[in-house]
N, C-alpha and C positions, 0 to 999 in steps of 0.2 A: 253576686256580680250582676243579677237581672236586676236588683233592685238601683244601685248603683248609675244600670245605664238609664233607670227609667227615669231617676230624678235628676242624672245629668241632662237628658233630654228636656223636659220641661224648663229643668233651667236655660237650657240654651235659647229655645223658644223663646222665652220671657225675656232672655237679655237680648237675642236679635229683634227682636219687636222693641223694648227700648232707644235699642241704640239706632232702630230705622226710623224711629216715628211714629210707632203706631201705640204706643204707650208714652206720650209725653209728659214732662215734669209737672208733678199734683195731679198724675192719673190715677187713679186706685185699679190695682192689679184684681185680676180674678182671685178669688177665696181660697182656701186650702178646700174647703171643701167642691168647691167649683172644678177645681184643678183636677182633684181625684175622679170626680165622675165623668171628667172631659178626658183622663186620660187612662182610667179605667185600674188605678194605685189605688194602695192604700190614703189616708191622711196625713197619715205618720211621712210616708213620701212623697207626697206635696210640697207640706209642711218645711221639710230639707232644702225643695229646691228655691224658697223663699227667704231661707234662712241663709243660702249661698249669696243670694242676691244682696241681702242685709251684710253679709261680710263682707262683698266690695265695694260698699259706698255706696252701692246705684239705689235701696230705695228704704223708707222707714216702713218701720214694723209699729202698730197701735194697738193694745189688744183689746179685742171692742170694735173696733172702727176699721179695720184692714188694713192695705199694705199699700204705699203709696211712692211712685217715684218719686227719687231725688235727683238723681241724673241732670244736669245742665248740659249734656253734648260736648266735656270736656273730661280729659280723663284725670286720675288722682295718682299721683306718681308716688301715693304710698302705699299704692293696693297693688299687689300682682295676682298675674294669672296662677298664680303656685297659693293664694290665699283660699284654699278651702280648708272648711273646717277636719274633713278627714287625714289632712297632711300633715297635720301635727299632733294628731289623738295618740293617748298616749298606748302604748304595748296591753293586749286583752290580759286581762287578771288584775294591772297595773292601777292604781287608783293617785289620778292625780291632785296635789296640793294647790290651792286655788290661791291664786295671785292674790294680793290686797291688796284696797286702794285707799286714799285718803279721800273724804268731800266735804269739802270747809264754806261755808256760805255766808256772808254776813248778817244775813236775814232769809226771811221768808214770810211771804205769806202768798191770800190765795188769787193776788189781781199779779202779782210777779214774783215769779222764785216757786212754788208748786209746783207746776207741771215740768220746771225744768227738772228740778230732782226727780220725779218722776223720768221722764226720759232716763237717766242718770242710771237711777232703780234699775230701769228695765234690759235696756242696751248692757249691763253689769250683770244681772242675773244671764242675761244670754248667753253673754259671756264665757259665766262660769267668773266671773270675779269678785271674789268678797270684798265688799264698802264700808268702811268706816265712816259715818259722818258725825260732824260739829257744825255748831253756829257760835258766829261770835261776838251777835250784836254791837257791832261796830265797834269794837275794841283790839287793839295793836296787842296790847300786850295778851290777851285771849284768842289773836291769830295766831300768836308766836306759840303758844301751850298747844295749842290744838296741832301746829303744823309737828312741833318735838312730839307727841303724844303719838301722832299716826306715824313718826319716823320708829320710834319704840314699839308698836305694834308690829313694822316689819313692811309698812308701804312701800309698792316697789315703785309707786307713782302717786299724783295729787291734782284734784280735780280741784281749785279754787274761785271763789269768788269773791273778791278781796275786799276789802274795808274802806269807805269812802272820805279815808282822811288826804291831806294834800301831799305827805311822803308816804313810801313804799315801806312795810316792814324790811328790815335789814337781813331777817332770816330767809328770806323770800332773795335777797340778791344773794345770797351763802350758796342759797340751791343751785340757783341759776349757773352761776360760778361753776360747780361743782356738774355741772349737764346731770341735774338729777330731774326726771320726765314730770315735765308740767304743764298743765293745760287751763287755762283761765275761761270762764263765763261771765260774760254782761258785761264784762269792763275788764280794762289793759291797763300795766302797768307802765309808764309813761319812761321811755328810755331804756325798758328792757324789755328784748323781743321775742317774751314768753307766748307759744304758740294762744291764739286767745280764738273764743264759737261767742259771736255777739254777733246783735241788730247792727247793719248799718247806722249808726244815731245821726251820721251828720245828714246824709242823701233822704233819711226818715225825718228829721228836721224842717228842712228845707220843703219835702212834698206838703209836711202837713202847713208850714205858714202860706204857701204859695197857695194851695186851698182855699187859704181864706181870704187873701189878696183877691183871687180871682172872682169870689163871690163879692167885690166890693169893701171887703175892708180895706184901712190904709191907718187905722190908729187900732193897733195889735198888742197887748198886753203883755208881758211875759212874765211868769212868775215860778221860783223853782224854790230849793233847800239851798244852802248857804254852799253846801259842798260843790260849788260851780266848776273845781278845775279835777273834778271825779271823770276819767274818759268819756263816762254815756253821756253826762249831764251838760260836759263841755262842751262835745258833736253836737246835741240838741239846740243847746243856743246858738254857735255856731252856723247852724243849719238855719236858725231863727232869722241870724243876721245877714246873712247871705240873701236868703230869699230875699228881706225886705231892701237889700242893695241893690239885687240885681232889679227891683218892679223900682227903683228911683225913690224908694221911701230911706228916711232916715231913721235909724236906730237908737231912739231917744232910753238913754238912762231910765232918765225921771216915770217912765210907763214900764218900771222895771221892780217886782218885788223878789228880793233873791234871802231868804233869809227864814224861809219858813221849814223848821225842822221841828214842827211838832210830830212828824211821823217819823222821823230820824229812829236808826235803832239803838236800842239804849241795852244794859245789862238788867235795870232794876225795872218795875212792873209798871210802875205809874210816869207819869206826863204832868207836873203840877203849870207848868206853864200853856199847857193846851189852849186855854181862854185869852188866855196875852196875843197866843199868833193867833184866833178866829179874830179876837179883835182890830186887830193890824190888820187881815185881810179886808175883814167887813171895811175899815174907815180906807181902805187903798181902793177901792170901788167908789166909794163917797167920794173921793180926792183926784179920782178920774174920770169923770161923766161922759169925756169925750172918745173915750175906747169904745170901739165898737164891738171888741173880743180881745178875750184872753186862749195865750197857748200856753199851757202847764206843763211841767214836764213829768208828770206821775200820776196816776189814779186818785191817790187818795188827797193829793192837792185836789184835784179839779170835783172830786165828792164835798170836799168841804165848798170849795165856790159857789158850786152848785146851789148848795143848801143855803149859803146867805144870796144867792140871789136869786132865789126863790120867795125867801122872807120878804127883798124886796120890792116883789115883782118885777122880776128883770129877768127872768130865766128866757122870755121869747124875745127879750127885744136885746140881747148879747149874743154874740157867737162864742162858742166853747171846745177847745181843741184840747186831745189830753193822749198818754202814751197807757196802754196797756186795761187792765179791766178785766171784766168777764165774756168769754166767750159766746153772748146770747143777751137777748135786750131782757132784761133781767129788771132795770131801774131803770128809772125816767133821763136817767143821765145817760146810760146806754143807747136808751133809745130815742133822746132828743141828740146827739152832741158826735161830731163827728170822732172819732179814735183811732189810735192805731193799734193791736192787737201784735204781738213780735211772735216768732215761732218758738217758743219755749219748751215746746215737746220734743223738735228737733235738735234746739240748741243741747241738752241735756245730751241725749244722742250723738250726735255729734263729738261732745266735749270726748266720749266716753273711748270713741272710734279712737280721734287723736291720742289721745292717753294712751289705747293700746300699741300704736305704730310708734308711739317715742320711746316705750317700756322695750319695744324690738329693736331702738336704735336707731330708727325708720325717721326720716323729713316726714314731715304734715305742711301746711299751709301758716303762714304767719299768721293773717285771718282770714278767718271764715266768714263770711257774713251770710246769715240766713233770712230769707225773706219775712218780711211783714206784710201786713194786710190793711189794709183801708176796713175800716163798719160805717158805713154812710148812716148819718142819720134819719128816721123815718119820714117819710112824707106828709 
C-alpha cells in the first residue's frame, strides 16, 4: 500500500505540473532515476509513475533519451481516469495471454518508416502486446495475405500502413464494415474513416513551399513518384499549390516532374530502370534553367537531385526542400537543404495507443496529426 501511494504521488506531481505549465509539450520530464532520489523510492517506483503517465496519453517514453510531454492542454476522451495499469492486472498466480496485434507496412527503410516501427516495437512490448509484422512492398494482392495471415494468427486489431496504389484493398473495406479495430499510419484511406496517426502533409506542404517563397523564390519546382493521389503525397502538393496561390504565383504543370518511382517499393530486389529516371531527372534541370528551386516530396528523390546537381555545379546556386531524412547533418544534403523531419517515433506510439482503445471498443480521434520539425540549413 506505501508503495502504491508513493507512485500515485509522483504521478500526481508530474501530472499537475503538466496540466499547469510547468512541464510543457516537448518538456523532458525528470528521469526515473531523478525521480527516485528526489523522492527518496525505489526506481522500480519511479519507473510506474511514468508509466501511468504514458498510459494516459500525456507523454512519450524513448528509451535512451527520456520522457517527454505530449499533452496539447486538451483532453482525450479515450483515456479515463479509471486507466491505470493496476485496474486491469490480472488476479496473483493468474498469468495473462497477451493480445496480438497485426503490423503491415508497405516499406520501410531508415530516412522513413524505422523509427515508426520502432515506436510500434515499443509502446507494444509496454503493452504487453504481442506484434506480428509484414511488409508488403507495394503489393495488393501481398496486403491482402498478410492482413488474412494476422487474422489466422488471432489479431485482435491491425496497425497498417497501406499501399500506395489509387484504390483501397477491398479486404480493408470488409474489416471496416465488420468494426474490426484499425489504425492507419502515414496515409488514409480515402472515403473510409479508419482511425489514421500521420504528419499534417498538407499545413507541412504549404510551410515548406512558403519557405521558399519568402527567401525569394517564385519559379519552384516540384517533383514526386507518380503515386500523386496517395493521401501524403496528395497533402504535399496540395500544400505546394496552395502556398504558391496564396503569394499570387501560378502553379505551372510544365515545372512539374511527377513520375519518378525509381524508389517505389517493389517485391523483387533490383531496379533495371533506375538510370531511365536519373536521366529524366538530370535532362528536367537542363529543360528548366529558370527554377530557382525544387520541393521534393521524399528523401531519396531529393538525394538523387542533389547528386546531379552537384555534378553540375548547381548545388549552391538552387534551393532544395525535401520531406524526412536523418536526424543529424549527416550529408551535405542535410546540411545544405532545408527539411522536414515528421515525428515518427511518436507516430508509431501513438498508432499503438489508438489500436488499444479501439480493441476496448473506445472512440480515438479520426486524425491525429503529430508535429514535425523544420532542420534549417547551415549557415
Amino acid at each position: 500500500m506505501a508503495g502504491e501511494i508513493l507512485y500515485r504521488k509522483i504521478f500526481d506531481d508530474l501530472l499537475n505540473g503538466i496540466r499547469s505549465g510547468v512541464y510543457p509539450s516537448g518538456t523532458r520530464l525528470p528521469s526515473e532515476i531523478e525521480l527516485a532520489e528526489k523522492y527518496g523510492v525505489s526506481r522500480i517506483t519511479s519507473k510506474k509513475a511514468l508509466e501511468m503517465l504514458a498510459d494516459r496519453d500525456m507523454v512519450l517514453r524513448r528509451p535512451g533519451k527520456g520522457t517527454f510531454v505530449t499533452w496539447q492542454g486538451t483532453s482525450n476522451p479515450a483515456v479515463e481516469e479509471s486507466d491505470f495499469p493496476e485496474d486491469s492486472a490480472p488476479a496473483t498466480g493468474e498469468k495473462a495471454t497477451p493480445d496480438v496485434i497485426g503490423v503491415i507496412f508497405d516499406s520501410i527503410d531508415v530516412s522513413f518508416g524505422y523509427e515508426v516501427l520502432q515506436g510500434i516495437t515499443y509502446e507494444s512490448t509496454r503493452r504487453g502486446l504481442l506484434m506480428f509484422w509484414r511488409m508488403t512492398y507495394g503489393s495488393d494482392e501481398a496486403e491482402k495475405r498478410a492482413i488474412e495471415d494476422m487474422l489466422a494468427a488471432g489479431a485482435k486489431g491491425i496497425i497498417l500502413m497501406c499501399t500506395q496504389n489509387k484504390s483501397y484493398n477491398p479486404t480493408l473495406l470488409k474489416l471496416y464494415l465488420n468494426g474490426f479495430p484499425m489504425v492507419l499510419v502515414d496515409r488514409e484511406l480515402k472515403g473510409i474513416p479508419v482511425p489514421v496517426v500521420a504528419t499534417d502533409n498538407f499545413r507541412a506542404g504549404y510551410d515548406l513551399t512558403t519557405r521558399l517563397i519568402e527567401s525569394g523564390h517564385r519559379k519552384i519546382g516540384f517533383i514526386s513518384h507518380s503515386h500523386v493521389e496517395t493521401s501524403t503525397v496528395a497533402a504535399r502538393f496540395e500544400g505546394y499549390c496552395e502556398a504558391l496561390r496564396d503569394h499570387g504565383i501560378m502553379a505551372d504543370a510544365s515545372n512539374m516532374l511527377r513520375n519518378m518511382d525509381a524508389y517505389m517499393p517493389v517485391e523483387d530486389d533490383g531496379n533495371s530502370s533506375f538510370a531511365m529516371y536519373r536521366n529524366e531527372l538530370s535532362e528536367f534541370v537542363d529543360n528548366h534553367p529558370d527554377l530557382t528551386a525544387f520541393y521534393t516530396v521524399e528523401f531519396s528523390i531529393a538525394r538523387l537531385l542533389y547528386e546531379i546537381l552537384q555534378e553540375k555545379g548547381l548545388q549552391d546556386k538552387k534551393a532544395l526542400v525535401y520531406f524526412d531524412g536523418f536526424m543529424g547533418r549527416t550529408t551535405p544534403l542535410s546540411r545544405n537543404c532545408l527539411h522536414i523531419i515528421q515525428g515518427q517515433y511518436e507516430m508509431g506510439v501513438k498508432a499503438v495507443r489508438h489500436l488499444a482503445h479501439r480493441m476496448r471498443g473506445e472512440q480515438v480521434p479520426e486524425r491525429d496529426y503529430i508535429p514535425y520539425t523544420f532542420v534549417e540549413p547551415e549557415a
